[in-house]
C-alpha positions in Angstrom: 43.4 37.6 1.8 40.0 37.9 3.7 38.7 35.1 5.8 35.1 33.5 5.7 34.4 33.7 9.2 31.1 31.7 8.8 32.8 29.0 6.6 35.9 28.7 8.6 33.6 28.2 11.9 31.1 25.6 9.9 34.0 23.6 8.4 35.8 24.0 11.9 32.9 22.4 13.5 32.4 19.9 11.1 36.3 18.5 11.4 35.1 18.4 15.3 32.0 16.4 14.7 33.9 13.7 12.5 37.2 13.8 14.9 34.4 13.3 17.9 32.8 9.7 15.9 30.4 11.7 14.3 30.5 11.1 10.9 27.1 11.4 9.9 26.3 14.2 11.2 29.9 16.3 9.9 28.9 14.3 6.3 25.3 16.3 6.4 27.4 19.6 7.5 29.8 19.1 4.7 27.6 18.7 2.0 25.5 21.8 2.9 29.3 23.5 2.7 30.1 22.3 -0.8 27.0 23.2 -2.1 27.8 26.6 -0.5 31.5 26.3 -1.5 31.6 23.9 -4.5 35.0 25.1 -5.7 36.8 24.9 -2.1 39.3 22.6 -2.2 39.6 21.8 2.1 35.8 21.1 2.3 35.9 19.0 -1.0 39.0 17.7 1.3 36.9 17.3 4.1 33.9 16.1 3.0 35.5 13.2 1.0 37.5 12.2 4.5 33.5 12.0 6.1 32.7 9.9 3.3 35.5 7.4 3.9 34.6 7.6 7.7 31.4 6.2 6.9 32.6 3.6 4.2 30.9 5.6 1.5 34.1 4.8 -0.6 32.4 5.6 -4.1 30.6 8.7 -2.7 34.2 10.0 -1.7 36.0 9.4 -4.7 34.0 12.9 -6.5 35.4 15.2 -3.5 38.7 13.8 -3.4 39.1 14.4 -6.9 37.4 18.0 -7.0 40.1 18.5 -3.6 42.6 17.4 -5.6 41.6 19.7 -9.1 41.3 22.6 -7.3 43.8 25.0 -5.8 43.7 25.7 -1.8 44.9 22.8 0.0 47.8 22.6 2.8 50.9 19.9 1.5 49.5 18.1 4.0 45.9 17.9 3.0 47.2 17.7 -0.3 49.3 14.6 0.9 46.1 13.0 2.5 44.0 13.5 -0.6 46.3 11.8 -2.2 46.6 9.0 0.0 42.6 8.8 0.6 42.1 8.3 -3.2 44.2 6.1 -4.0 43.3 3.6 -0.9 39.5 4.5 -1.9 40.2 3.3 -5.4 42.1 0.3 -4.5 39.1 -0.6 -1.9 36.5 -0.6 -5.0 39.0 -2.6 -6.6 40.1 0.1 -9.0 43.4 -0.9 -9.0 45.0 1.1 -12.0 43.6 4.4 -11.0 44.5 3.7 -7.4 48.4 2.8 -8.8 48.2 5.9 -11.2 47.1 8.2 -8.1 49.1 7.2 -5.5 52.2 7.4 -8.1 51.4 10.8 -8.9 51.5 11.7 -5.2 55.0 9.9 -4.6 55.9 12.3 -7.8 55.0 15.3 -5.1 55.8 13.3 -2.1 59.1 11.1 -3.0 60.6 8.7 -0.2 56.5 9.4 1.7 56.5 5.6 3.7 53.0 5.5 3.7 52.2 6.2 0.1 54.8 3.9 -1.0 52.9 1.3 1.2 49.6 1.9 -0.1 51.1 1.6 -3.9 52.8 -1.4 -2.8 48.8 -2.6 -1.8 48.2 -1.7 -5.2 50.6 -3.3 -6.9 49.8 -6.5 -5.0 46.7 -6.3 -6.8 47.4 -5.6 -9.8 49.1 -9.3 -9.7 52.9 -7.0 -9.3 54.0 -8.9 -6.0 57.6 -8.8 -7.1 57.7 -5.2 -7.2 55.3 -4.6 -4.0 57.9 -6.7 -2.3 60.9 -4.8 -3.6 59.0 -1.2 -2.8 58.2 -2.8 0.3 61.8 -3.9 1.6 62.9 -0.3 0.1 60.5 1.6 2.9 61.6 -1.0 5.6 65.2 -0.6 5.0 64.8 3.4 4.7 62.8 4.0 7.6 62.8 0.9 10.2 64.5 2.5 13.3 64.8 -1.3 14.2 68.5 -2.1 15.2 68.6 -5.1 13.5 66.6 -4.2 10.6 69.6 -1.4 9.9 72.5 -4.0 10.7 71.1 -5.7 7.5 69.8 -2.8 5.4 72.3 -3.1 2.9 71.3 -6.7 2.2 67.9 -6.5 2.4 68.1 -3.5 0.0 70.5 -5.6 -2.1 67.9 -8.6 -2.2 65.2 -6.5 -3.0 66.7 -6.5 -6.4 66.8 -9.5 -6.5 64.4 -11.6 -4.8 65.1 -14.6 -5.7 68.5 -14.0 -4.3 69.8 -17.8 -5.9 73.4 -18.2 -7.2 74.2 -20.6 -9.6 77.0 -23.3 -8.6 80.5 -22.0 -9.7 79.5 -18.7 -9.5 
């Protein structure tokens, strides 16, 4: 495989500028790159992520789906493109794509904590609160390295089948 020196070192620099709280200018960087690279998945990646930065959630959604489309990106880019869309979509109050999305990446990423709390979001607002809550109590009981939240994990993950958790008298 041969390496793109000049795109590695302007998409390098870029990453710096937005890690550094300069968005705008790794947005203007990134864009010159995609018009440069338009099928490269890590600068579609990338360029969506400066988008976001900036609270340019529509103009992000494009690259995060092109990022997504396209062939190239590390799991864990893959994983945060994932998570970026489907938080972008829920922000613009998209909640259906940003359920579909972040379902697909829980297909690729099962048992991921933080996707499973950003579909939980998006269940919330897609008026689901009973199953938000049950995905919800599901993460915490799984991954809480809280004592007491693991002295009670089998209850809360019994009651986050049921909820309501009531029992009839003479039961």
């Amino acid at each position: 495989m041969n390496s793109d020196h000049p795109r590695d070192a302007a998409l390098a620099q870029a990453v710096q500028l937005r890690e550094q709280g300069r968005a705008e200018q790794a947005r203007t960087r990134l864009l010159l790159l995609t018009e440069r690279y338009p099928d490269d998945a890590e600068i579609a990646y990338q360029t969506a992520w400066a988008h976001d930065v900036l609270e340019l959630e529509a103009e992000a959604v494009p690259f995060y789906e092109r990022a997504l489309s396209t062939a190239g990106l590390t799991d864990e880019d893959r994983h945060g493109a994932f998570l970026g869309l489907g938080s972008t979509y829920r922000v613009l109050g998209r909640y259906e794509q940003a359920a579909r999305t972040l379902g697909r990446a829980l297909e690729e990423f099962p048992d991921d904590p933080a996707l499973q709390a950003f579909l939980a979001m998006a269940l919330y607002n897609r008026g689901e609160g009973r199953q938000a809550v049950r995905l919800l109590l599901r993460t915490l009981a799984a991954t809480s390295g809280d004592r007491r939240v693991q002295d009670y994990r089998r209850a809360i993950e019994h009651y986050a089948d049921d909820l309501d958790g009531v029992q009839q008298q003479g039961e």
